[in-house]
C-alpha positions in Angstrom: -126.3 29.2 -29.7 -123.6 27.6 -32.0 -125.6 24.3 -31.6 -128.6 25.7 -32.2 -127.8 27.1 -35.3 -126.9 24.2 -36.9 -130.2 23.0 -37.8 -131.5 26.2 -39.5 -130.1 25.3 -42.8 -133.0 22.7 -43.0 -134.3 24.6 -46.4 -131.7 24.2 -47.7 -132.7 21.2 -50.4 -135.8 22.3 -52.6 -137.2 22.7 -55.7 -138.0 23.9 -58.8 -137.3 26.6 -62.0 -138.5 27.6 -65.3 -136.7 29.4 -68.3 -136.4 32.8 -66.7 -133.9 31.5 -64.2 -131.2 30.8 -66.5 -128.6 33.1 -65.0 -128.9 31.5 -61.9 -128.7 27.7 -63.4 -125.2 29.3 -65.6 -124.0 31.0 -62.3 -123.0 33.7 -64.3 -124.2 37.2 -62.2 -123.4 40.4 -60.0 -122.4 37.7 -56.6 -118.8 36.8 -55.6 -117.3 33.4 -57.6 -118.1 30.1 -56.1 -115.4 29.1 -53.7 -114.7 24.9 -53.0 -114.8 24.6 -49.3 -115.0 20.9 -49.2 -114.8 17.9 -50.9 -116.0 14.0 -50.7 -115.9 11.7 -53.2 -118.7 12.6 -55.1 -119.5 15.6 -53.3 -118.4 19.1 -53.6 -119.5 22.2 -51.6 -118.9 25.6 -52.3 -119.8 29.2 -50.7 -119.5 32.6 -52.3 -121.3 35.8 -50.4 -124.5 37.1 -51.9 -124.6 40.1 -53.4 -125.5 43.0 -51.1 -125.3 41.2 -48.2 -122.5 40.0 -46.0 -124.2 36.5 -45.8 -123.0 33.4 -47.4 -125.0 31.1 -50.1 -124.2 27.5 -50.7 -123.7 25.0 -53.6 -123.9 21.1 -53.1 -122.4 19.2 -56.3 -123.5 15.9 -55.7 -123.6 12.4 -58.4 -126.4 10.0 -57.3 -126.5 6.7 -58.9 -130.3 6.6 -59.1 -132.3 8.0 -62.0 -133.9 11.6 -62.4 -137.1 10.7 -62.2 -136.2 8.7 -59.1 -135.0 12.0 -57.3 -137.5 14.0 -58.9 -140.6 11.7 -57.2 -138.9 12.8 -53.7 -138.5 16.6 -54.7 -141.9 16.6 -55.8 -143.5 15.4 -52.7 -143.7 17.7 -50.2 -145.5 15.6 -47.4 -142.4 13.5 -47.2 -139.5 16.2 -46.8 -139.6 15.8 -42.9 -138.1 12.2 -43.8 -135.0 13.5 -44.7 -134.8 17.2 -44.5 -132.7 17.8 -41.5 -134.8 19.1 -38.4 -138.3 19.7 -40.7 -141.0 18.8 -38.5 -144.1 19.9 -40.6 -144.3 20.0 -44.5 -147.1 20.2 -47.1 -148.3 21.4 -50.1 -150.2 24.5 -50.1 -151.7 24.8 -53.8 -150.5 23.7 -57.4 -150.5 27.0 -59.5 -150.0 25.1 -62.7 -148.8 21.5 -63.5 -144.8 22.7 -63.1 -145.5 24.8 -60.0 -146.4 24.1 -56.5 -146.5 26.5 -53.3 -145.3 24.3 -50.3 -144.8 25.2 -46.5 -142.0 23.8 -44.1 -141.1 24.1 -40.5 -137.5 24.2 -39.1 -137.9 22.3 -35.4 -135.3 24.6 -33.4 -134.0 23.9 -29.9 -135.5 26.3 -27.3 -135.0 28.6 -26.7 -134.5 29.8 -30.7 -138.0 30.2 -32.4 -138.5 28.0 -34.6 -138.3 29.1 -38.6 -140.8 28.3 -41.2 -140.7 29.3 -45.0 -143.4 29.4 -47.9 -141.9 29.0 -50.9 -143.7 29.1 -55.0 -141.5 26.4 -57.0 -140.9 26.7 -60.6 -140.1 23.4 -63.0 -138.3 23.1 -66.6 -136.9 20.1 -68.4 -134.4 20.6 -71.4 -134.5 17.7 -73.3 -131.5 18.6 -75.7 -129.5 19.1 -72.4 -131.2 15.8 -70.7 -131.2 18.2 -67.6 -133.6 19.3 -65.3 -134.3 22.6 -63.8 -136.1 23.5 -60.6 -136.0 27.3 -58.5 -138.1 28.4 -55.5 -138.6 31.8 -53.9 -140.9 32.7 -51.3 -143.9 34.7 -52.6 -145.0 38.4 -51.9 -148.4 36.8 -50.4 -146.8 34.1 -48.0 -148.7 35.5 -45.0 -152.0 35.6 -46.9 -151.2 31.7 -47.6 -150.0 30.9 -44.3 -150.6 33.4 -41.3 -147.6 33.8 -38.8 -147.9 31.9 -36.2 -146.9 32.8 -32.5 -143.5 31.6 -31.6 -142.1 31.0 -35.6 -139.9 33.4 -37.1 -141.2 33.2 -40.8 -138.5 33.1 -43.6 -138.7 36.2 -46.0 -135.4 36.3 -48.1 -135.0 32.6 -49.4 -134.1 31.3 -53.0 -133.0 27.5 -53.9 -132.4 25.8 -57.1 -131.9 22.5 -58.1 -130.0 21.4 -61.4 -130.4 17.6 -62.2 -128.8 16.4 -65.3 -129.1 13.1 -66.6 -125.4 11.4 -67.6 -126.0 8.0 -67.9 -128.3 5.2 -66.9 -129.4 5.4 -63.3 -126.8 8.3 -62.9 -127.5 11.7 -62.5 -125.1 15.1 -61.6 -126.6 17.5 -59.3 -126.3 21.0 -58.3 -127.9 23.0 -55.9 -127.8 26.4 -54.5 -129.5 27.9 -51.6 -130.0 31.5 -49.9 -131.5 31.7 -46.7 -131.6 34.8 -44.5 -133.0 33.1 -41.2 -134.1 36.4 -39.8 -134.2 37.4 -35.9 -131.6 38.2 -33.9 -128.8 35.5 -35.3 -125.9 37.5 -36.2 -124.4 37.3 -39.8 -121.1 35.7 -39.3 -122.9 32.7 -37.2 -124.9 32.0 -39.8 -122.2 31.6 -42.3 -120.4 29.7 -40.3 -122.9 26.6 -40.0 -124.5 27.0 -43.4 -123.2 23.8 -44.8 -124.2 21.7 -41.8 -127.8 21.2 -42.3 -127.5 20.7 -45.7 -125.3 18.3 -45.8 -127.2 16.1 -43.2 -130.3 16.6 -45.3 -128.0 15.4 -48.9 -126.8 12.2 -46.6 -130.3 11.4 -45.5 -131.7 12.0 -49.0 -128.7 9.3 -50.4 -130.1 7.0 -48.1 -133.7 7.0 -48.8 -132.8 6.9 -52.3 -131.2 3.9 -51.5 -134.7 2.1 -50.5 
């Protein structure tokens, strides 16, 4: 089960905010304080546990020495997250809302005999051009199952929130942040959960340096 687990983090790298999210861009709320659980170079992760819940939700800071709009072209396409998102085997857009929104659908490919997970998410979009910083927050919408019906076999993600914070410090150099909350769902106890959170991630930030790279 331990194995297993470790590839249900696979959300865990997605878009997209507007204005209204500004407490969770600043931090600043009711949850516990960030805590630093592991550092690399560049790269910083923390954990804190989410309000009203005993489960964990993670921050990547990460410094990529490409430019924003660079990063943003691979945020903003959905059809190529199972390139580098750790264990997505299926992604796509569903609809585009409004020019900063889009409603996408992933699939987490899980070892049997776990079910596989899948998410619908609505992602928001905001650039501050006084703070040279862009701002992106998902969340999955009350009518996911009208967009996508559950499928036989796939445990559909219900509590999920991610944001991205992308701010421009120099040429070809940006400073990232992003959070993630992710309540897989089905019979995967708490404390397991918390204890691979950062794996999937991680894999997903590596691969996403990488095809950066290209």
């Amino acid at each position: 089960m331990k194995t297993l687990l470790k590839v249900f983090p696979i959300f865990f790298l997605f878009l997209v905010n507007g204005s209204d999210y500004a407490d969770e861009f600043n931090y600043s709320d009711e949850h516990e304080e960030w805590k630093l659980v592991q550092e690399k170079g560049n790269l910083k992760v923390y954990k804190r546990t989410r309000a009203g819940t005993s489960l964990k939700e993670l921050r990547i800071d990460y410094v990529f020495n490409v430019s924003s709009d660079k990063l943003k072209k691979e945020l903003d396409h959905a059809e190529g997250y199972t390139e580098w998102i750790y264990k997505c085997s299926e992604a796509r857009v569903l609809a585009n809302p409004a020019p900063d929104e889009i409603i996408y659908y992933t699939r987490a490919n899980v070892p049997s005999p776990v079910w596989d997970r899948d998410i619908v998410a609505h992602s928001f979009y905001r650039y501050d051009e006084a703070l040279k910083t862009h701002y992106y927050h998902s969340h999955v919408p009350e009518n996911d199952e009208e967009l996508v019906p559950i499928r036989k076999k796939i445990i559909r993600v219900k509590d999920y929130g991610s944001t991205w914070e992308i701010k421009e410090v120099g040429e070809n150099r940006i400073e990232t942040i992003n959070t993630v909350f992710m309540d897989p769902a089905g019979s995967i106890p708490n404390w397991m959960t918390n204890m691979t959170l950062a794996k999937g991630p991680l894999k997903s930030m590596e691969a996403l340096k990488e095809r950066l790279k290209k």
